[in-house]
C-alpha positions in Angstrom: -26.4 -14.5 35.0 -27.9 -14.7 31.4 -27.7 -10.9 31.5 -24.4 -10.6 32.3 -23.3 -13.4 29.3 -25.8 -11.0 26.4 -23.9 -8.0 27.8 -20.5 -10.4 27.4 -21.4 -11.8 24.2 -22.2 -8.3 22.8 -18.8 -7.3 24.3 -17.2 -10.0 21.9 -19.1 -9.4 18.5 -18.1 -5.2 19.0 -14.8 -5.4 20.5 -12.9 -7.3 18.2 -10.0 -5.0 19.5 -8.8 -7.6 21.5 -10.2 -10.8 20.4 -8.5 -10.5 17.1 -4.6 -11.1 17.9 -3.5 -9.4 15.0 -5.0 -6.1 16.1 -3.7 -4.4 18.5 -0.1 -2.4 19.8 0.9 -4.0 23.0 3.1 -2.7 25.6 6.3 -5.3 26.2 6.9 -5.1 29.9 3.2 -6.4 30.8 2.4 -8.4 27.3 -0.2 -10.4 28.6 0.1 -14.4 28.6 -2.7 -14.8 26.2 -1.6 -12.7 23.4 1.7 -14.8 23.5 0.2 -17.5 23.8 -1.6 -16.3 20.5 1.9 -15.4 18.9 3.1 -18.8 19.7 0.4 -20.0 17.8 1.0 -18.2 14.8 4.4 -19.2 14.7 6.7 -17.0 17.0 9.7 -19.2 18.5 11.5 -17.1 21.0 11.0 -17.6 24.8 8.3 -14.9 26.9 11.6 -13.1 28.5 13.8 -12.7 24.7 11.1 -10.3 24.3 11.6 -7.9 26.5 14.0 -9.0 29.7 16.8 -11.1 29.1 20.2 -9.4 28.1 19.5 -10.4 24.2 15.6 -9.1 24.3 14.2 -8.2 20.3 13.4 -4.8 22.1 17.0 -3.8 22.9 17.7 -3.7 18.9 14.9 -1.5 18.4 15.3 2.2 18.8 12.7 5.5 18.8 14.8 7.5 15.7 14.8 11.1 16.7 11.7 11.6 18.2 9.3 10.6 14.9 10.1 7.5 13.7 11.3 3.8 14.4 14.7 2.4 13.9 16.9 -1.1 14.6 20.3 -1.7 15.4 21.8 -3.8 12.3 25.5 -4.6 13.2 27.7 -4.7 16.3 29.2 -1.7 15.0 26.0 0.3 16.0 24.7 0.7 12.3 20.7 1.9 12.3 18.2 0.9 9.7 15.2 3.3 9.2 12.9 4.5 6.5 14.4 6.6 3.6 11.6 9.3 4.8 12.8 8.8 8.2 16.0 10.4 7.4 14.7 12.7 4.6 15.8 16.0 6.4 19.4 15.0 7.5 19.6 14.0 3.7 18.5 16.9 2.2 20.4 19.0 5.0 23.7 17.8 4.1 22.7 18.5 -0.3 23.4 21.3 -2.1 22.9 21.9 -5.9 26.3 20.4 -6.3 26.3 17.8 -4.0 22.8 16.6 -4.5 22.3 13.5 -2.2 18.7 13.4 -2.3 19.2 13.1 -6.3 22.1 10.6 -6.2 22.2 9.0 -3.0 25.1 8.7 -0.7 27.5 6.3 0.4 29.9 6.9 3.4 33.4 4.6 2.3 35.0 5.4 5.6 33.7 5.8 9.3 35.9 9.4 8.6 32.7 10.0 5.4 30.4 9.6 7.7 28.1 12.9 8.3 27.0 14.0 11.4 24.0 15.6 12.1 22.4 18.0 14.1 19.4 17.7 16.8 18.9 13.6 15.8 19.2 11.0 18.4 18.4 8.0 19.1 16.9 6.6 22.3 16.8 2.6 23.7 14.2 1.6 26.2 16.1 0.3 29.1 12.4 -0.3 31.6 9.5 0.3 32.0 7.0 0.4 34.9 3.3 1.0 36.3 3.2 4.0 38.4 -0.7 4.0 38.6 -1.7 2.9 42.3 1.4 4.9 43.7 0.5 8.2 42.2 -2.9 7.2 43.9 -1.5 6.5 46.9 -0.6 10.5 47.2 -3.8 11.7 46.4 -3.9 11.4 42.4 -7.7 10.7 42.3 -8.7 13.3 44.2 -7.3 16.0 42.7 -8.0 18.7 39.5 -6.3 19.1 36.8 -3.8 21.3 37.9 -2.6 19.6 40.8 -2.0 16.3 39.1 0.0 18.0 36.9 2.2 19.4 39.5 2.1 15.8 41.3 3.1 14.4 37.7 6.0 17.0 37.9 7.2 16.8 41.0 7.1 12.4 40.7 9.1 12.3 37.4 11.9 15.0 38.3 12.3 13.0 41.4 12.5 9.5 39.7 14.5 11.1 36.8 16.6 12.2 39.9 17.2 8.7 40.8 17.7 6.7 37.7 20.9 9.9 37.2 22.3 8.7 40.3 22.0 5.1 38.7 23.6 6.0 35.7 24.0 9.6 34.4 23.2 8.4 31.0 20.1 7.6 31.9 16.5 9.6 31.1 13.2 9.0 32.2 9.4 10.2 31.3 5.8 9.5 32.5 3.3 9.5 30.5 -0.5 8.6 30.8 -1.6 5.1 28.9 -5.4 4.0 28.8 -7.0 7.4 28.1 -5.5 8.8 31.5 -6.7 5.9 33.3 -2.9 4.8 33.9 0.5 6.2 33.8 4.0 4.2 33.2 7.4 5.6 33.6 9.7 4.5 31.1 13.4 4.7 31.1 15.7 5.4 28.1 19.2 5.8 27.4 19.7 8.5 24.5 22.7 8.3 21.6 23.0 12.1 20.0 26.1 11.5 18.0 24.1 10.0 14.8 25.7 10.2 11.3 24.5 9.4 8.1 25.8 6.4 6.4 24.6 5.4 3.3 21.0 6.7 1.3 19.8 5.4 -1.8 18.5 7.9 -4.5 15.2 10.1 -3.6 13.8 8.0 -6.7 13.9 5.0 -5.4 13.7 5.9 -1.7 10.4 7.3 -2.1 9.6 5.2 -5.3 6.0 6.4 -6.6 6.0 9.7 -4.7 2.5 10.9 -3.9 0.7 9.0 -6.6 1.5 5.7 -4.8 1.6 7.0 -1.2 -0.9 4.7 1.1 -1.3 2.9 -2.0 -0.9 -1.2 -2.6 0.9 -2.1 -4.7 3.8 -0.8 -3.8 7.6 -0.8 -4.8 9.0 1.7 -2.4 12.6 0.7 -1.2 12.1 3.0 2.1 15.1 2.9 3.9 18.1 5.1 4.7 21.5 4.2 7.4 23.0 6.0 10.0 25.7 5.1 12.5 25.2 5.4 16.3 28.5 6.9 17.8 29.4 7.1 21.2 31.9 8.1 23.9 35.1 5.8 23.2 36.0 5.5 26.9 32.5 4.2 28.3 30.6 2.8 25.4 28.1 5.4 26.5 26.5 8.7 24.8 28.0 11.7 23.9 27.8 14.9 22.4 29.4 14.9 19.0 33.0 14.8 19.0 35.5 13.7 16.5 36.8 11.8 18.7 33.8 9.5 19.1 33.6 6.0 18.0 31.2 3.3 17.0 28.7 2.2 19.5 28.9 -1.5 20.3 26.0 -2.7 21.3 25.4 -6.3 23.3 22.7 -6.9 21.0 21.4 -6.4 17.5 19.0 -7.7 15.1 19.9 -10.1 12.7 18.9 -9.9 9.3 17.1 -12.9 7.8 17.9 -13.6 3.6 14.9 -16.4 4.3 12.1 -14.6 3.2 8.4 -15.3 4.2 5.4 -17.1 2.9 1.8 -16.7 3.3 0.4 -17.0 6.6 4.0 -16.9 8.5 4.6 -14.9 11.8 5.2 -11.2 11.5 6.1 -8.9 14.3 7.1 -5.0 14.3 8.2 -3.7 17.1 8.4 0.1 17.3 7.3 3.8 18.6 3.7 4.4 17.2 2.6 8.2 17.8 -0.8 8.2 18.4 -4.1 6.6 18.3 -7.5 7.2 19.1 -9.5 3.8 19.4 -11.1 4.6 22.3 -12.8 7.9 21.0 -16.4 8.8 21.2 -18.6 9.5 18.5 -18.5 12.9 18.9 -15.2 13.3 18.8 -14.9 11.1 15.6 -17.3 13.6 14.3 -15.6 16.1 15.5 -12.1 14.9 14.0 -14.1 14.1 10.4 -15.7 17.1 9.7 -13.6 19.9 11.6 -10.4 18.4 11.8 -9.4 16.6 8.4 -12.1 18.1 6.3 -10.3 21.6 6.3 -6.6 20.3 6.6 -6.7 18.6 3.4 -8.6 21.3 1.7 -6.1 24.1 2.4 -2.8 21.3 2.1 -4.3 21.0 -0.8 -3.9 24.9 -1.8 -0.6 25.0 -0.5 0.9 21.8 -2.0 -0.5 23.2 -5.3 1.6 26.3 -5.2 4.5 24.5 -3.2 5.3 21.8 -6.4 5.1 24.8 -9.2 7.4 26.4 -7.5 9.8 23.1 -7.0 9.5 21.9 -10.0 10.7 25.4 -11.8 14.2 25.4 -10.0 16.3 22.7 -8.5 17.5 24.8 -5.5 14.1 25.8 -4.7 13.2 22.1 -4.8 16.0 21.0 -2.4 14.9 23.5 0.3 11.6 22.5 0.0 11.4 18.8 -0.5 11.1 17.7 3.1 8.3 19.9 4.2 6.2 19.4 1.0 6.6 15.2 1.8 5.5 16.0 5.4 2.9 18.5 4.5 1.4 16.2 1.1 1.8 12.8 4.0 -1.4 13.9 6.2 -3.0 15.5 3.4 -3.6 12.4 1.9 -4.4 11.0 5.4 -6.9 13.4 5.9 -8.6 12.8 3.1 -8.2 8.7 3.4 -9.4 8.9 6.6 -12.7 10.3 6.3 -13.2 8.4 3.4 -13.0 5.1 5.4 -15.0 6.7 8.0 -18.0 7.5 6.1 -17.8 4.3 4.4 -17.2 2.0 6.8 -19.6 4.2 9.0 -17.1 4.4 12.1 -19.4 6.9 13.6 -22.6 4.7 13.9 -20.8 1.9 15.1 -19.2 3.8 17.6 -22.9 5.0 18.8 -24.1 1.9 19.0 -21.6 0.6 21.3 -22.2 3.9 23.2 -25.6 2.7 23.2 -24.6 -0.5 25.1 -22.4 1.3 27.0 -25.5 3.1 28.7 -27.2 -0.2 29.0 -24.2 -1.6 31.0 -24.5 1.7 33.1 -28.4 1.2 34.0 -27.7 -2.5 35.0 -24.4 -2.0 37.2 -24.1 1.6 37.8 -20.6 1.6 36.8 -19.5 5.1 36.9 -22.9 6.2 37.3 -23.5 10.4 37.5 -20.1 10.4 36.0 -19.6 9.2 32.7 -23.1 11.4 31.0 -23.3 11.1 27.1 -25.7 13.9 26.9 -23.3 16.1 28.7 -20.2 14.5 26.4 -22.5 15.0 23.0 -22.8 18.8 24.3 -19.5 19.4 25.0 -18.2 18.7 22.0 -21.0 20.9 20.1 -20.0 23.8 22.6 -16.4 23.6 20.7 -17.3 22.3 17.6 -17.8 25.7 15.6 -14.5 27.0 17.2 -12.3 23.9 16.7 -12.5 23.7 13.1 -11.2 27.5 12.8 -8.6 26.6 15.1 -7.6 24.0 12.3 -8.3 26.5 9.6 -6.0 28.8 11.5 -2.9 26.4 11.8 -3.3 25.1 8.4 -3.1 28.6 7.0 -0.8 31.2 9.4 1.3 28.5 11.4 4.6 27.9 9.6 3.4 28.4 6.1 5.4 30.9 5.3 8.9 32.7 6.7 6.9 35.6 7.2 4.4 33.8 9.0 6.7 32.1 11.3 8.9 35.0 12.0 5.5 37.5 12.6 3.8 35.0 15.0 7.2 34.5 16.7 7.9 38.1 17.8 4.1 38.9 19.1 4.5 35.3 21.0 8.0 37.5 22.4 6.5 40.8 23.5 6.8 41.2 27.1 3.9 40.9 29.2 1.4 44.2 29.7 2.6 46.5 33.2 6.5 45.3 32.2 8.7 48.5 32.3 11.9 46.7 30.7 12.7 47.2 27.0 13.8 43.8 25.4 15.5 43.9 21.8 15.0 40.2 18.9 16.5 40.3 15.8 16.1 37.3 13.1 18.8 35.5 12.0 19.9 35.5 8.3 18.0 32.1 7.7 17.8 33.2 4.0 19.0 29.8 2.8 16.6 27.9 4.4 13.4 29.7 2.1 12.5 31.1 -1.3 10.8 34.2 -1.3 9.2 33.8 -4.5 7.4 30.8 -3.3 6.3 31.4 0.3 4.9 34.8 -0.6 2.8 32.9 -3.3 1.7 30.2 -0.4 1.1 33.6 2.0 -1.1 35.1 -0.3 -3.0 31.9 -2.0 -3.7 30.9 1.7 -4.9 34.6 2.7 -7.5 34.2 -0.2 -8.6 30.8 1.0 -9.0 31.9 4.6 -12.0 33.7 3.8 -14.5 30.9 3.4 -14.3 29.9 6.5 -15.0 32.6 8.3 -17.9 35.5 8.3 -17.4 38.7 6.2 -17.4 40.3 9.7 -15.4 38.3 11.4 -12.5 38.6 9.0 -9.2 40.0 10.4 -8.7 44.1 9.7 -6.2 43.5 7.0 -9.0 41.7 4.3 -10.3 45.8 4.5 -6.5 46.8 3.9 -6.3 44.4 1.1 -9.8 45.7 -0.8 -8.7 49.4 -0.1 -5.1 50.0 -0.6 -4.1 47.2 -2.5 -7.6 46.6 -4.7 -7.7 43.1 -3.6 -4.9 42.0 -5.0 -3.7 40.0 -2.0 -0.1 39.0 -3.5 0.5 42.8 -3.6 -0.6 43.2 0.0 2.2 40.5 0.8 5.1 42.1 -1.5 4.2 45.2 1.0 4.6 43.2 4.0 7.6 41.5 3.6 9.0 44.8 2.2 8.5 47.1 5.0 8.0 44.9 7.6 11.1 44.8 10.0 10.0 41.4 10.1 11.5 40.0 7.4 14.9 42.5 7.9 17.3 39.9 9.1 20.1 41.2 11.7 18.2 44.0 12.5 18.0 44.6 16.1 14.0 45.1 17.5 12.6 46.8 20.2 9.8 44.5 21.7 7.7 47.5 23.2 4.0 48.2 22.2 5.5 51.8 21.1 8.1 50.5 19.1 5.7 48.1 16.4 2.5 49.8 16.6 3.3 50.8 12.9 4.8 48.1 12.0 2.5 46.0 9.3 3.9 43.1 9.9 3.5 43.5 13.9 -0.3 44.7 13.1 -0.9 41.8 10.8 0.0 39.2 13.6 -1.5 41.1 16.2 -4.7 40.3 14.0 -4.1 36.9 13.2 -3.3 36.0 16.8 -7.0 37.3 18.1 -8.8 34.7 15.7 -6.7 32.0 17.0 -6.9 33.5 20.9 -11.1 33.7 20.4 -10.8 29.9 19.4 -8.5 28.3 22.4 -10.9 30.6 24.6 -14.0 28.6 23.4 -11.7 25.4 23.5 -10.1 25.6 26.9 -13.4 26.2 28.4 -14.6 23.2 27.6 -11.4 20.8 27.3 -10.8 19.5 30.9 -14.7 18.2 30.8 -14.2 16.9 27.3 -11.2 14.7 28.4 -12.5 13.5 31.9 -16.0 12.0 29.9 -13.3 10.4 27.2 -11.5 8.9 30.3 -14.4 7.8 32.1 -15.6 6.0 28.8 -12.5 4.1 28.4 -12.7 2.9 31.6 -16.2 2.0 31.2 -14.9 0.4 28.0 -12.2 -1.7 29.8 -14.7 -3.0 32.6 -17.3 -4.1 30.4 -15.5 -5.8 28.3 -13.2 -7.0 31.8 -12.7 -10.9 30.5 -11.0 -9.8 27.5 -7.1 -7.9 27.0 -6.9 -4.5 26.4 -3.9 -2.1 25.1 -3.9 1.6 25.5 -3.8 3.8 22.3 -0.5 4.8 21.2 1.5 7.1 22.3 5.0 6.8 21.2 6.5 4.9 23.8 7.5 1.0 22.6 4.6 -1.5 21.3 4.9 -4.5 20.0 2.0 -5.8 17.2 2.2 -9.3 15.8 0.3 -11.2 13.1 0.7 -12.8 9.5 2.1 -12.2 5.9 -1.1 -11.6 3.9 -3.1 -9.9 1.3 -6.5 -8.4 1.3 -9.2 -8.4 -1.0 -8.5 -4.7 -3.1 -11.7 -4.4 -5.2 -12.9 -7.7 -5.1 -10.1 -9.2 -6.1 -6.8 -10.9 -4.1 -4.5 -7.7 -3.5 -1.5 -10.5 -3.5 1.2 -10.3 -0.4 4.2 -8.6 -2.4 5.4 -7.4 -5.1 8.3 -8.5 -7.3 11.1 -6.4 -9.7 9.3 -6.9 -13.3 6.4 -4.9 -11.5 8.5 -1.8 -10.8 10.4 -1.9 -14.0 6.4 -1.5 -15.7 6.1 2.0 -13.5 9.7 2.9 -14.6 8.4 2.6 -18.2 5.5 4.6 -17.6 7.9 7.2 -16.0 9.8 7.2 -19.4 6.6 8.1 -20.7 5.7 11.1 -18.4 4.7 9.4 -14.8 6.8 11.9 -12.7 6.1 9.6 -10.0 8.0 6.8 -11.2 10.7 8.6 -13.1 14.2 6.8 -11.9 18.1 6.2 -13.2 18.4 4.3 -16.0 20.4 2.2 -13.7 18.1 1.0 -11.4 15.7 -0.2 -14.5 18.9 -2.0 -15.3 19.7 -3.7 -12.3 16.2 -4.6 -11.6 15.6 -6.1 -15.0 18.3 -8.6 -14.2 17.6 -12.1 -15.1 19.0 -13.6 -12.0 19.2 -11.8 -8.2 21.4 -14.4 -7.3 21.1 -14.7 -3.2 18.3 -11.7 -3.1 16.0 -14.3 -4.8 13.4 -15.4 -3.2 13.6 -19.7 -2.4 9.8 -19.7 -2.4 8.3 -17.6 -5.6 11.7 -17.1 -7.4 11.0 -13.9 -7.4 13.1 -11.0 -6.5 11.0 -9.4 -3.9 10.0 -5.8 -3.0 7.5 -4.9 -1.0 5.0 -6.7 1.2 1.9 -7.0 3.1 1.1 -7.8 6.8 -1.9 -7.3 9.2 0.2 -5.7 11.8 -1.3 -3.0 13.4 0.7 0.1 13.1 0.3 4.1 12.3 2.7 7.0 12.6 5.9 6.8 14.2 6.1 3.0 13.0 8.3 4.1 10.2 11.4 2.3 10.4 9.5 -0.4 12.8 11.7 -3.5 12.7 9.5 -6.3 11.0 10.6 -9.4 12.6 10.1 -13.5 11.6 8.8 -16.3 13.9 12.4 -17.0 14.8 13.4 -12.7 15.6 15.3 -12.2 12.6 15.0 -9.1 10.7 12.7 -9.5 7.2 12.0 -5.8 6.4 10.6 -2.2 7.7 7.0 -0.9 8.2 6.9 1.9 6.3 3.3 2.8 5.5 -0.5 1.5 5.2 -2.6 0.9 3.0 -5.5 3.2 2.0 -8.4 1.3 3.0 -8.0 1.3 6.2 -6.8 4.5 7.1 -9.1 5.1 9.8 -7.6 2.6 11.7 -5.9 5.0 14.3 -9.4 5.0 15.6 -11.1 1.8 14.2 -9.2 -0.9 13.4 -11.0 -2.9 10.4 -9.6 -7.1 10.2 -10.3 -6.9 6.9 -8.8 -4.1 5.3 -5.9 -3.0 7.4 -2.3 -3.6 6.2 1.2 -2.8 7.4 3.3 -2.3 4.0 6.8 -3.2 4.2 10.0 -3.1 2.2 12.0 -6.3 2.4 15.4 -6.6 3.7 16.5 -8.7 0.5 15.2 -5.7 -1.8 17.8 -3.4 0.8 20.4 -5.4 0.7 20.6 -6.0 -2.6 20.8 -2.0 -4.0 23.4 -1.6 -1.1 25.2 -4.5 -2.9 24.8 -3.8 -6.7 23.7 0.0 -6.6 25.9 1.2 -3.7 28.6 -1.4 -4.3 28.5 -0.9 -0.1 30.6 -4.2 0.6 31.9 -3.0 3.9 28.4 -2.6 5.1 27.3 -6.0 4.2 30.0 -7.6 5.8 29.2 -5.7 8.9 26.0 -6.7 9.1 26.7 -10.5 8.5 25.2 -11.0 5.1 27.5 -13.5 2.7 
């Protein structure tokens, strides 16, 4: 007995995963009583079932926005709120040099203005369920990889079968939860008519740029609005049609204009994308040192070229925009997150617990002569060497470059060896899409970079072309590549035989590229499947050690729920504060006057900002106008555009980033340090009000 309470107690001091409340991204269906008990506590008003199953459940206003991000339902007229960078792409799709809405914003007047846009959806979780002991009951255990993948298969086409016959509008996907240890199927019903509404200007929607990203203090107004619209006969989706009308939905989230204090309730509710709490140390290791290491070293090169380019020519800058945000985003993750790793020292921690972990093992046998750390620790060494090129090898041939893309895509379309059938490709005239002038400067500053990662000797044949025939002038090499490549000949029709491309320079420059990356999924693939089943078998060992307390799988972009309080950190030793009010932005607007791309913005937004009096958008508390604010709500990509809800379920903001302290909290999450940074509903409202002059849109959404 006293063993079993030091092995308990130890349990407790390491895993304050779930003894903390405020940590942690919680499935709604299944919320355990004691963590809303623990919301309760902090302040949360609404009954267990307005959660998640009662007609007017929070979750039913809360929406995954097109596959990447978060959204909520505002208005009964099916209005969305998300992050500004959220909606990035459909507002720089719909800009042109003229008509420049990342630059100056955009406000729809009518339901007629209103733009459309293509492949972005939204999709509602209608239920959610634990399919865990019935896939066991059919042999799931039991079988290799391979068959439970057909299983999976055959299980979700059949219950996707059956929710159709429920209601055609209905979709539904499994998915594993706890490291593979479980597996949920979860219901949605998908909206793919979605038109933007109104945007505020790129200045002030992404505030601060990259000088400011994962930063606190922040004065980012992050948000953009679409419109849900649906079939006008059933209320139900619908492919696009001018004919479509506003969804009504039967609920939506009501925005609060009460502010918060310190210490009050917070909830987000949202689709976070992925987490890795329950990682080894080897793979922590493994993600450090071969994963985000080289990402941010060659994002780096890229970015570098990228913004020169940009910043020279204003079309250039519209095409590129979106994929220099993205690109810059996990750059500056990579490099965060290693830097909280090393100081926080994630990876020793995570041995020591191992540690106890084999302790536990030696005294119960739990998953004894399965879960083997040696075995794990050599594993990952087996792959280590040849995951880190695979990184190097994304980061520098996979969609860096038109030519890239379009060289990879035809050898990934040659027909199979033995095949006697000619096929025939040719490109489409995406010329608007890319600059030439800049993604042959990425193509060739990327070529150059490649080679410190790998040996002289393993270099692909086209370094020897480069020294030879081009006298290593790699930019050269390039011109000559997209030149008499047919790669890069839109329209023109391809033959897709060995015969036909053997000359090709293009089709010989994939060809090469291709065996690097083929050599490293070899060396991967043999050693994945182990990899995974000793991760699995450790969270389980995980979840039964420490059996008294409440676990939640990582994420995986299906709907959590994370709750805690309004609240600074200490930033340097010294109170970080909980928000941030308008004189503080109208400081970094001066120091954009003075040079600070970063925080360069209209002269009209210093204006309305340096207004003596926000009238309703004050706040009752501080008398302060408001910003941005701070949380200990646990979130990570795909939270962008999370609804952040009061005690009483009212909207006060949107996650829209963390802070960079803690950016290793997809796989450690540190009390201390980590924040949810969000932009308050007040600060919204009011530059849809004074900026936007959006009066329609306010009245929709209830605000006086």
């Amino acid at each position: 007995m006293k063993k079993k309470n030091l092995f308990l107690a130890a349990a407790l001091a390491l895993s304050s995963a779930a003894a903390h409340a405020d940590e942690g991204m919680w499935t709604l269906y299944n919320l355990p009583q004691a963590v809303y008990e623990q919301m309760k506590s902090y302040g949360f008003t609404p009954s267990y079932d307005q959660l998640y199953k009662s007609e007017d459940a929070i979750k039913n206003a809360v929406v995954n926005f097109s596959g990447y991000c978060s959204g909520v339902v505002v208005s009964p007229d099916g209005l969305v709120f998300t992050n500004h960078h959220c909606g990035f792409e459909a507002i720089r799709s719909h800009s042109t040099v003229e008509h420049d809405y990342m630059l100056n914003g955009f406000y729809a007047k009518t339901f007629e203005e209103e733009l459309p846009n293509k492949d972005m959806f939204v999709s509602f979780m209608v239920d959610q369920k634990d399919i865990t002991e019935m896939l066991a009951a059919r042999g799931f255990n039991e079988m290799n990889n391979e068959q439970r993948e057909k299983l999976l298969s055959e299980v979700e086409n059949q219950m996707i079968k059956e929710v159709h016959e429920q209601d055609p509008s209905l979709d539904l996907e499994i998915k594993p939860f706890y490291e593979g240890n479980k597996y949920y199927a979860t219901t949605y019903r998908t909206f793919r008519d979605l038109r933007l509404v109104f945007t505020i200007p790129k200045s002030m929607g992404k505030f601060g740029g990259e000088t400011d990203n994962w930063m606190w203090p922040r004065q980012t107004c992050d948000y953009s609005v679409f419109r849900i619209y649906a079939d006008p006969n059933t209320n139900g989706p619908a492919k696009y049609s001018k004919n479509n009308v506003p969804y009504k939905p039967k609920h939506w989230a009501k925005v609060s204009m009460d502010g918060y204090k310190e210490g009050d309730f917070a909830m987000t509710i949202g689709y976070p994308g992925s987490t890795e709490r329950y990682l080894s140390s080897y793979g922590i290791r493994e993600m450090r040192d071969a994963e985000n290491a080289p990402r941010a070293q060659i994002r780096g090169v890229k970015q570098a070229v990228m913004i020169r380019h940009m910043r020279a020519d204003e079309a250039v800058r519209i095409k590129y925009d979106s994929k220099y945000a993205q690109s810059s985003n996990y750059w500056k993750n990579s490099l965060g997150m290693n830097k909280c790793i090393d100081s926080v020292g994630i990876i020793r921690q995570k041995a020591d617990f191992e540690d106890r972990i084999q302790e536990y093992q030696k005294w119960t046998g739990y998953l004894k002569g399965k879960l083997d750390f040696e075995k794990m620790k050599n594993l990952y060494a087996t792959r280590f060497d040849a995951d880190k090129l695979s990184t190097v090898w994304r980061e520098t041939f996979s969609r860096t470059s038109e030519f890239n893309t379009r060289a990879l895509t035809l050898i990934g379309m040659m027909p199979e060896k033995g095949s006697k059938s000619k096929t025939y490709y040719s490109f489409p005239d995406n010329s608007a899409e890319w600059d030439a002038a800049l993604d042959k400067d990425v193509q060739a500053a990327l070529i150059d970079n490649f080679r410190q990662y790998v040996a002289k000797e393993d270099l692909p044949e086209f370094y020897t072309t480069i020294a030879e025939q081009f006298g290593g002038d790699t930019r050269k090499y390039v011109d000559w590549l997209w030149s008499t490549s047919v790669v890069m000949k839109s329209g023109k029709k391809i033959t897709l035989t060995e015969k036909a491309l053997v000359k090709d320079p293009g089709y010989q420059y994939a060809k090469a590229v291709k065996t690097v990356y083929d050599k490293c999924r070899s060396v991967i693939n043999s050693v994945y499947e182990e990899i995974e089943e000793q991760e699995r078998y450790l969270c389980d060992a995980k979840v039964r050690y420490e059996q008294e307390l409440p676990h939640y799988s990582d994420a995986n972009f299906t709907m959590r729920l994370s709750y805690g309080q309004v609240g600074g950190y200490l930033l340097g030793g010294e109170p970080s504060g909980y928000y941030t009010e308008a004189s503080s932005i109208v400081r970094k607007m001066e120091a954009g006057e003075k040079g600070t791309i970063d925080y360069q913005a209209e002269p009209v937004m210093k204006q309305l900002l340096s207004s003596p009096d926000f009238g309703k958008y004050t706040d009752k508390t501080t008398g302060k106008m408001q910003l941005c604010f701070l949380t200990n709500n646990d979130i990570t990509g795909g939270n962008s555009g999370s609804p952040m809800f009061d005690g009483n379920g009212n909207l006060i903001g949107l996650a829209f980033d963390g802070n960079w302290d803690s950016l290793s909290s997809d796989i450690w999450f540190d009390k201390r340090l980590a924040r949810c940074i969000g932009v308050d509903i007040r600060y919204m409202l009011f530059l849809m009000d004074k900026w936007g002059n959006a009066e329609r849109l306010l009245k929709e959404i209830g605000v006086k």
